[in-house]
C-alpha positions in Angstrom: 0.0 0.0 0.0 0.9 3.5 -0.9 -0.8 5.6 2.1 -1.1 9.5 2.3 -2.8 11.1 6.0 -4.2 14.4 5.4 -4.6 16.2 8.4 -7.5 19.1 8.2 -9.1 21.7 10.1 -11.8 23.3 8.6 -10.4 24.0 5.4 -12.8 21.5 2.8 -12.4 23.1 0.0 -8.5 23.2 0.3 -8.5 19.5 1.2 -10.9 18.5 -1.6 -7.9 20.1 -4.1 -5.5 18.0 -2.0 -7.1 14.6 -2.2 -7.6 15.2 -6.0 -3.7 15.5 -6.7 -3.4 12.1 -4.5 -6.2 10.8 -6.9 -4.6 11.8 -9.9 -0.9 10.3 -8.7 1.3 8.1 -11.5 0.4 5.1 -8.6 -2.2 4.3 -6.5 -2.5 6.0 -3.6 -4.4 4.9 -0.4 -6.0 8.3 1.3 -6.7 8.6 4.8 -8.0 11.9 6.4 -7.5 12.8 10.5 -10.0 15.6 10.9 -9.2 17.8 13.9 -12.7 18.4 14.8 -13.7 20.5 12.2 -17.3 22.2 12.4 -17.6 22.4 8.4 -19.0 19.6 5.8 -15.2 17.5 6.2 -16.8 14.4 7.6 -19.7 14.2 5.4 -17.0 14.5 2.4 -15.2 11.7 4.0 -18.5 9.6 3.8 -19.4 10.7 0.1 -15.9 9.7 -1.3 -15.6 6.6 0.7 -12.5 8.3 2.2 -11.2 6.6 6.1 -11.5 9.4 8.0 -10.4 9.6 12.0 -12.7 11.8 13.4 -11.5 13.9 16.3 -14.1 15.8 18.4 -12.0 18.8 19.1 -9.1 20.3 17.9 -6.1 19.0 19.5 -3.4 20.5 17.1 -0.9 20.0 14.6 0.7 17.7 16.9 -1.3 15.0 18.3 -3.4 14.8 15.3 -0.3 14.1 13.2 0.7 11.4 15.7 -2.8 9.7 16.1 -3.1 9.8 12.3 0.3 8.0 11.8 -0.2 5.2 14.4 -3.5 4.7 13.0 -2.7 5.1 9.2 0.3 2.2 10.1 -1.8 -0.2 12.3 -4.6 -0.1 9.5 -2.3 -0.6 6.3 0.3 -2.3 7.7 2.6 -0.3 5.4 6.6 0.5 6.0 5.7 4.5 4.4 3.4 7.0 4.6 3.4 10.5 3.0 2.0 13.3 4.9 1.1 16.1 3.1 -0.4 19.7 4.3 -4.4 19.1 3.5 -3.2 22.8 1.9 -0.5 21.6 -1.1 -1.2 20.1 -4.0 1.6 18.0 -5.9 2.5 17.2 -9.1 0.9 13.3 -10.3 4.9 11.7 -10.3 5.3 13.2 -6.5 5.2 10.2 -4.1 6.1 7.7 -6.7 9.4 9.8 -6.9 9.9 10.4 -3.3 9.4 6.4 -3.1 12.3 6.0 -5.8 14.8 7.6 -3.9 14.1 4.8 -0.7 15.2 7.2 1.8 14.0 7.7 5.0 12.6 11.0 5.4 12.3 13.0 1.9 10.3 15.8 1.1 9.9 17.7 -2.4 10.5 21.9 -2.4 7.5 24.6 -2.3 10.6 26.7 -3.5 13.1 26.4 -6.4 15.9 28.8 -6.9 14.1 31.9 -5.0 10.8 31.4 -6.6 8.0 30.2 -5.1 6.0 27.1 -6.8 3.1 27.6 -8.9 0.3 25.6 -10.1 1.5 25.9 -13.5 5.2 25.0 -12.5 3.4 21.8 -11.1 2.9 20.7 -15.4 6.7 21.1 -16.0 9.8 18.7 -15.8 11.9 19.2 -13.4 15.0 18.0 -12.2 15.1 15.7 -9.3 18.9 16.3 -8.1 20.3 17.2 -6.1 19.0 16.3 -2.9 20.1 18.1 0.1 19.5 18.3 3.7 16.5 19.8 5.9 13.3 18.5 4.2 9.9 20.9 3.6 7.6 19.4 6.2 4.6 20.5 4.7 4.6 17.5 1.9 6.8 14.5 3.8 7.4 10.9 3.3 8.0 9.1 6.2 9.3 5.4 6.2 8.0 4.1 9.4 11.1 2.8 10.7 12.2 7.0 11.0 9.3 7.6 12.3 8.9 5.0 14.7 12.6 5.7 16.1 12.1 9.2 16.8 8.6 8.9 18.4 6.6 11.6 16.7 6.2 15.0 17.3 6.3 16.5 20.6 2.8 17.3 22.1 3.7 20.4 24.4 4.5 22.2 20.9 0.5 21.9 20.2 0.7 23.6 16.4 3.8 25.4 16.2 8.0 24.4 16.2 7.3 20.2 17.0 8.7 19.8 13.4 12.0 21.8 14.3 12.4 19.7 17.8 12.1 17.0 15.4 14.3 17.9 12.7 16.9 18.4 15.9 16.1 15.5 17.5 16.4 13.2 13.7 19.7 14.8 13.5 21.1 13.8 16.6 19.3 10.6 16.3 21.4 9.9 13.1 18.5 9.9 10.6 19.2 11.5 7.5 16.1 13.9 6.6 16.4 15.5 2.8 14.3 17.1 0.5 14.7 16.6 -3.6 13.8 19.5 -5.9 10.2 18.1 -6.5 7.9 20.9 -6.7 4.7 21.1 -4.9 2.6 24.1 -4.6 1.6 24.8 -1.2 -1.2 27.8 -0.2 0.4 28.5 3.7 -0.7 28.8 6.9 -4.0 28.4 5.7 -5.8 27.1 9.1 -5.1 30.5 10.5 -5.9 32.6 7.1 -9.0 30.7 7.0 -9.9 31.1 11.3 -12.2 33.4 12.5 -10.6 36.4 14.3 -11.0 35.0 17.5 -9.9 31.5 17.3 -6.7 33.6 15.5 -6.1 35.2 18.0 -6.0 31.8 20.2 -4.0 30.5 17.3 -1.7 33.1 17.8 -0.9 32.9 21.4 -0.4 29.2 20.7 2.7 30.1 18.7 3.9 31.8 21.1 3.5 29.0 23.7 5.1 26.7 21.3 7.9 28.6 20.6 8.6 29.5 24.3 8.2 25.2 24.9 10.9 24.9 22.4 13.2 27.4 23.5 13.0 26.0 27.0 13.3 22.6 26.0 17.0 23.0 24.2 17.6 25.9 25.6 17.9 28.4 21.9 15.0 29.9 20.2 14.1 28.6 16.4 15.8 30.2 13.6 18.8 31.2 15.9 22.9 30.4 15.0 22.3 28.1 17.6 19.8 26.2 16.6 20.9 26.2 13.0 24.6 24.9 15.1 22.2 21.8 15.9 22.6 20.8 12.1 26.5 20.3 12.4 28.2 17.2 10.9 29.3 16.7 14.5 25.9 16.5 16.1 24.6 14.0 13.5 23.9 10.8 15.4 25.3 12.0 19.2 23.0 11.1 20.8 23.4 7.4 19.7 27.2 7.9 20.1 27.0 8.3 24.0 
């Protein structure tokens, strides 16, 4: 099986266009859908399209929904991979059978190529798959579950915000090699808090915050800071298994 969780929040329209490029991929593709308690027509559109959805009563975040997805998308299928992409990107119909190709075990494609930001119509181009390079685009991942398994998922007191840079830090000091090829996928952005209503972006906004400030206390360096990009040194890849 060829499994893809899509995470959503309120966003149908955005995750309809999602599910239809993982329709329309060059392999078949098994969809599953965790819906963070949405109050719009998500479920129902789950029922219609005969789509497995995990249906969460309230919003628990970015977090746990990601990590009760994956255990359940993995117990279900039984599979060794999953892709994970934002219910807001759409991707190119060679994406995951590409990603596949390159058997490694965390691989993303790029929302940006050489300072410009993917399109739809740069979606219908060729495009080179070299070179790959560190730090993957977490907003449209393949996972082999043997990575994921080993680092545990995301960390839960980060409830939306910075759980994929603790684990980006914690892969690289784990010794698992995380990459991204330049595979194009377009990808709207930040669209759960675009499309919230002021006040629940407001809350959404003092969540980052929060987040940020569990991150910071947890290693002890804020994200985006020469420290934390020191985390990514060919020295710190796989210390913490060297100890």
């Amino acid at each position: 099986m060829n499994p893809a969780l899509v995470l959503t929040h309120n966003s149908l329209s955005l995750t309809q266009q999602c599910v239809d490029s993982l329709r329309k991929q060059d392999i078949p593709v098994d969809i599953f859908i965790a819906d963070n308690g949405s109050t719009d027509d998500t479920v129902a559109y789950t029922q219609r399209e005969g789509i497995p959805c995990l249906t969460l009563l309230t919003n628990t975040g970015f977090s746990y929904g990601i990590n009760v997805g994956m255990k359940w998308v993995f117990e279900l299928t039984g599979a060794d991979c999953c892709l994970v992409p934002g219910s807001d990107t759409i991707m190119p119909p060679s994406y995951y059978r590409t990603l596949l190709e390159l058997n490694l075990p965390v691989v993303s494609g790029v929302q940006d190529i050489d300072g410009h930001r993917v399109t739809m119509e740069d979606l219908e181009k060729p495009f080179p798959i070299q070179p790959i390079n560190p730090n993957p685009d977490f907003s449209c991942l393949l996972w082999k579950k043997e990575a994921w398994d080993k680092l545990g998922g995301l960390d839960e007191s980060m409830v939306n915000y910075a759980s994929d840079c603790d684990l980006h830090v914690r892969a690289h000091r784990l010794g698992i090699v995380m990459s991204h090829a330049q595979i194009p996928f377009f990808h709207y952005g930040s669209s759960t808090i675009k499309n919230a209503p002021s006040k629940e972006r407001k809350i959404l906004d003092m969540q980052a915050d929060a987040d940020r400030l569990s991150f910071s206390e947890k290693w002890g360096f804020t994200v985006g800071s020469p420290q934390y990009a020191a985390q990514f040194d060919e020295k710190n890849f796989g210390i913490d298994i060297k100890k």
